[in-house]
ZAMARGU-4260 file (C-alpha; in steps of 0.2 Angstrom, whole numbers, plus 5000, padded with zeros to 4 digits):
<rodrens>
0) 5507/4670/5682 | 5500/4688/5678 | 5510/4693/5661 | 5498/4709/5658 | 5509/4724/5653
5) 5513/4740/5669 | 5510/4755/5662 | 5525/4769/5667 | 5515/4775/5679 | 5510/4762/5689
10) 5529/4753/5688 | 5534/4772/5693 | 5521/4772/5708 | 5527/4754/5714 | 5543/4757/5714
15) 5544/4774/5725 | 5531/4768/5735 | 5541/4751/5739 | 5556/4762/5742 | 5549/4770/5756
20) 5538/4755/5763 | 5549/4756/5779 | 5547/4772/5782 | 5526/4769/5782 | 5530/4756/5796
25) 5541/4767/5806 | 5529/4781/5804 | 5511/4775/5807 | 5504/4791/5811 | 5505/4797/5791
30) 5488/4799/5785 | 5481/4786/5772 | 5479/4801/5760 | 5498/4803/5763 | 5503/4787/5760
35) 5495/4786/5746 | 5508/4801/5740 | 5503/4806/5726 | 5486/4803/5721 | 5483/4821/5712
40) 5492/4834/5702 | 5506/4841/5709 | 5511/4861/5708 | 5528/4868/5706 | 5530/4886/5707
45) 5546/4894/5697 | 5549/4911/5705 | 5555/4919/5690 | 5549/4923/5673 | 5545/4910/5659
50) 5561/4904/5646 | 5575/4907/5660 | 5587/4896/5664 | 5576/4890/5681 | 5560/4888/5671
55) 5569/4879/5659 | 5576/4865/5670 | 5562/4864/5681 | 5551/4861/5667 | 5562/4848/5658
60) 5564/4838/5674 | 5550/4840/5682 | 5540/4835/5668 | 5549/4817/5666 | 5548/4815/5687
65) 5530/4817/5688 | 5527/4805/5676 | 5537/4792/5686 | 5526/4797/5699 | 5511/4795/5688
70) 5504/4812/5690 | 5505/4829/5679 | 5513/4843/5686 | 5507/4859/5684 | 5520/4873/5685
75) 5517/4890/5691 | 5530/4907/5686 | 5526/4919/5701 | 5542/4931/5698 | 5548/4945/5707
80) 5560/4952/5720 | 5574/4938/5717 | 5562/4925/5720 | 5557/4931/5736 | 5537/4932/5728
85) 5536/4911/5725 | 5544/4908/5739 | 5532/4918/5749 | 5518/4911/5741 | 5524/4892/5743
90) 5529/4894/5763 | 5513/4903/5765 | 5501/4889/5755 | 5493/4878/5765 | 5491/4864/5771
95) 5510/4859/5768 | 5503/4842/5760 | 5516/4838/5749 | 5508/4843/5734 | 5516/4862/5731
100) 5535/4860/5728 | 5545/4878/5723 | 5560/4878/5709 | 5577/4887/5719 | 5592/4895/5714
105) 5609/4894/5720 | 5604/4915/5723 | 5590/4912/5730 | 5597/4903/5745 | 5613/4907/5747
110) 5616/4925/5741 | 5602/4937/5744 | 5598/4933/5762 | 5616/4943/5765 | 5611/4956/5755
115) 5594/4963/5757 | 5579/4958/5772 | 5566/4943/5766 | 5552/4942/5773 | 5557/4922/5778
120) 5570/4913/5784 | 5576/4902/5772 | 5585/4890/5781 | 5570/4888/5794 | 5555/4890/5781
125) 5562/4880/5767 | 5565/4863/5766 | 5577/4855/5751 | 5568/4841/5743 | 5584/4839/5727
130) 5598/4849/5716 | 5592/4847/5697 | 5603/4853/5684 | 5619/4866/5683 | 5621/4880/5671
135) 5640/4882/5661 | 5648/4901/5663 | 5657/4905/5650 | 5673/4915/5655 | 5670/4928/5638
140) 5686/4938/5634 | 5686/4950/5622 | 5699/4946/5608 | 5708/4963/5611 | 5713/4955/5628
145) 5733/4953/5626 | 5732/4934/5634 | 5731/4916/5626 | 5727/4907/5641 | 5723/4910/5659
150) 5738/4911/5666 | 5744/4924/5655 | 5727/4932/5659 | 5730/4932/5676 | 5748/4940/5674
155) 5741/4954/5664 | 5729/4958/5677 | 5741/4960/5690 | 5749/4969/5680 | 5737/4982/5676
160) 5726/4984/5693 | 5712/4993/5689 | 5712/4992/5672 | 5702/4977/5667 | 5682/4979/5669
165) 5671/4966/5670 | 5652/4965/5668 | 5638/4959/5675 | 5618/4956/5675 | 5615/4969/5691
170) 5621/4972/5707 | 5622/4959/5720 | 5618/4946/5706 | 5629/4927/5705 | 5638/4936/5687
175) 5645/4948/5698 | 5650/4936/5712 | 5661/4924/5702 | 5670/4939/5694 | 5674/4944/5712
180) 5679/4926/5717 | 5690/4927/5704 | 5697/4943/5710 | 5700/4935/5726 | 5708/4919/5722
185) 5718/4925/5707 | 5725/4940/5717 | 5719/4952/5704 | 5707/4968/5705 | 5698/4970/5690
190) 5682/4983/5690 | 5664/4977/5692 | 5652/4985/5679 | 5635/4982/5684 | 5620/4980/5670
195) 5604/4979/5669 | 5603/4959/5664 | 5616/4951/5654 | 5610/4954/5636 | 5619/4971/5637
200) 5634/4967/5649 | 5637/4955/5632 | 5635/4969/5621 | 5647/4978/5628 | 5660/4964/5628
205) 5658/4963/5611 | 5661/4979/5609 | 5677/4981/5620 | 5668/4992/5631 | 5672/4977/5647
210) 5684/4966/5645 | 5677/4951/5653 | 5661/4942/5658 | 5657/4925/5668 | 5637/4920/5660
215) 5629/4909/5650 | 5625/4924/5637 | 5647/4923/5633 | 5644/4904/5628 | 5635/4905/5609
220) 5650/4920/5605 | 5662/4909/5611 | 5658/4892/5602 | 5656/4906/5585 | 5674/4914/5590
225) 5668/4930/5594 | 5675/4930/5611 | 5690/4924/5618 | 5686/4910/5632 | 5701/4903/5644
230) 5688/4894/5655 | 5670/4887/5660 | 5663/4888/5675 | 5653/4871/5680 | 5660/4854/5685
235) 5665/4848/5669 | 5667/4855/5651 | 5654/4861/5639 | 5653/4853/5626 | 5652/4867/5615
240) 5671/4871/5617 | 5678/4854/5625 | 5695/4860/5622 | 5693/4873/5637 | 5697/4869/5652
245) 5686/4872/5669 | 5692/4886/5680 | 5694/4871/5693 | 5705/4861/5681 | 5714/4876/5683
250) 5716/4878/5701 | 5705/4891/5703 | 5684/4890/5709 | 5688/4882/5727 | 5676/4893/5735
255) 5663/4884/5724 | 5646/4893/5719 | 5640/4883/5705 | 5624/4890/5696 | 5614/4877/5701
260) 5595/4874/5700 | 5585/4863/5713 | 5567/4859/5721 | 5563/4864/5739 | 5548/4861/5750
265) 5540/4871/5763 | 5543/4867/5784 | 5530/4853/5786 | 5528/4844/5769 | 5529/4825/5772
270) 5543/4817/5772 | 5534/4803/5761 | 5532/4817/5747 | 5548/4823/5749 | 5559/4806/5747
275) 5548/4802/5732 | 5549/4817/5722 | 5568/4816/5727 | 5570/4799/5722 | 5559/4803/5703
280) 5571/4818/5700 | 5585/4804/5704 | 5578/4793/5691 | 5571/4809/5678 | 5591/4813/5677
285) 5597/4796/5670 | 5588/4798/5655 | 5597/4800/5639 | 5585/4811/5629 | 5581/4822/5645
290) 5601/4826/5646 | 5599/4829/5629 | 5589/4842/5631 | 5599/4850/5645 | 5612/4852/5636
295) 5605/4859/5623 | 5599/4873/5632 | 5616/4875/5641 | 5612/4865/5657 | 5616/4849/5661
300) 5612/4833/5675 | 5618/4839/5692 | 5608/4829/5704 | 5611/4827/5722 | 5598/4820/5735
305) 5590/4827/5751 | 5604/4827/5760 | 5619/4830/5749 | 5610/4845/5743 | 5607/4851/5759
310) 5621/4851/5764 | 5628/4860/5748 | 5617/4876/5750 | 5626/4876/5770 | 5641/4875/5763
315) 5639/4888/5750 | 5628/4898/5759 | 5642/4903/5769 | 5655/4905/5759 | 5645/4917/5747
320) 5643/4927/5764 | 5661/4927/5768 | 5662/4933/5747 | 5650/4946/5749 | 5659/4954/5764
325) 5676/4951/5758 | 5670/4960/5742 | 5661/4973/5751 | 5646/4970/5738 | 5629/4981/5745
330) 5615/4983/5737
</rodrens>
């Protein structure tokens, strides 16, 4: 009996590659290099800048994946026009071998396609490989806000129409989105304030100049008291402010839109690459210290596979479109 020690990286490689041995039988016409998947560094382009949310997440999980694979990953900011620039660049690359994946946003393939031309087709160009990791919204009041709770939030609203503004990073962006879901399932109509990023949208709310704000800037001022908060947005709580409820909790966020991060592929990649990078994001998330790590940069573990993810972007691609022309959003 052979009692030598596996490294990581080859008990990584053995176990994705037994994982998928059927689907080497079914599919005999993979090329040896293929089935060999992956036997060299792998790229992962982040279309937008370094230290967002996006690069953040990708990098965390990512990192742990491709060493359950065995190989480095090397990642690859190419930001610009909503993420249209990577995208480009990853659908274009070629061969489609397997070895170029591209970070998305929920944005990125839900939302701008009904708001401005892309030079792709998302849905046709685009493959989803698997969801990542979710950001928390902080629902940030102001404290001159005469409401406790979200209810009494809600009646104030209605009672002044018009009256409540709310912020947002820009124009078209998610923050503005979920403050006009809100507006449309809470039966209120609060005023969209658009901002150039969501560093000054927060500003303003701290100065009273807006009332509210749904982004990930609110959370720090809420956890330090500075802002009122009456719910997060995510699937569970944040564990910043456990004591707040979810807007779901709530009965409020059915038309979904989750700011989620995930890994997509362009038309053509094999299937073999995309099952095993699905499958080491799978595994990546269980770990304790990478969860840590989300957290604490206000993310956490949202993994769904091929085909759950998939079927999320349908889903939500969709009903940001019905959003977006309810809304009458332009850009």
């Amino acid at each position: 009996m052979d009692n030598r020690r596996k490294t990581p990286a080859k008990v990584g490689r053995r176990l994705f590659i037994g994982g998928t041995a059927a689907g080497l039988v079914a599919a005999p016409a993979i090329a040896s290099a293929q089935a060999e998947w992956p036997n060299k560094q792998i790229r992962v382009v982040i279309p937008y800048p370094p230290g967002g949310p996006s690069d953040v997440t990708t990098r965390i999980v990512l990192e742990r994946a491709g060493s359950l694979l065995g190989q480095s990953i090397l990642f690859d900011n190419k930001a610009g026009a909503s993420g249209a620039i990577g995208a480009e660049h990853v659908i274009k690359s070629a061969p489609a071998d397997g070895y170029t994946f591209l970070t998305t946003t929920t944005a990125m393939v839900c939302i701008t396609e009904h708001l401005q031309p892309l030079p792709y087709d998302t849905s046709k160009d685009l493959v989803p490989v698997a969801r990542t990791a979710t950001s928390w919204m902080g629902m940030g009041i102001n404290p001159q806000v005469p409401a406790n709770n979200l209810q009494e939030f809600i009646a104030y609203a209605k009672a002044n129409p018009g009256k409540i503004n709310f912020g947002s990073a820009g124009l078209a962006t998610i923050t503005q989105l979920y403050g006009e879901i809100f507006n449309i399932e809470a039966g209120v109509k609060m005023v969209h304030v658009p901002y150039k990023g969501s560093a000054p949208a927060t500003n303003d709310l701290l100065a009273g100049q807006i009332q509210v704000q749904f982004d990930p800037t609110t959370l720090p001022h809420i956890a330090a008291g500075r802002l009122k908060c009456f719910a997060v947005l995510g699937e569970k709580r944040w564990p910043g402010k456990p004591d707040v409820p979810t807007l779901k909790e709530q009965g409020l966020g059915k038309m979904g839109g989750d700011a989620w991060y995930g890994i997509l592929a362009a038309r053509g990649t094999p299937q073999i690459a995309i099952d095993r990078m699905a499958a080491a994001i799978g595994e990546a998330v269980k770990d304790p210290a990478l969860n840590e790590r989300l957290v604490a940069s206000g993310n956490y573990s949202s993994f769904q596979d091929t085909k759950t993810f998939q079927a999320t972007i349908e889903r939500e691609r969709v009903s940001f479109g019905e959003i977006i022309r309810k809304a009458d959003i332009k850009v």
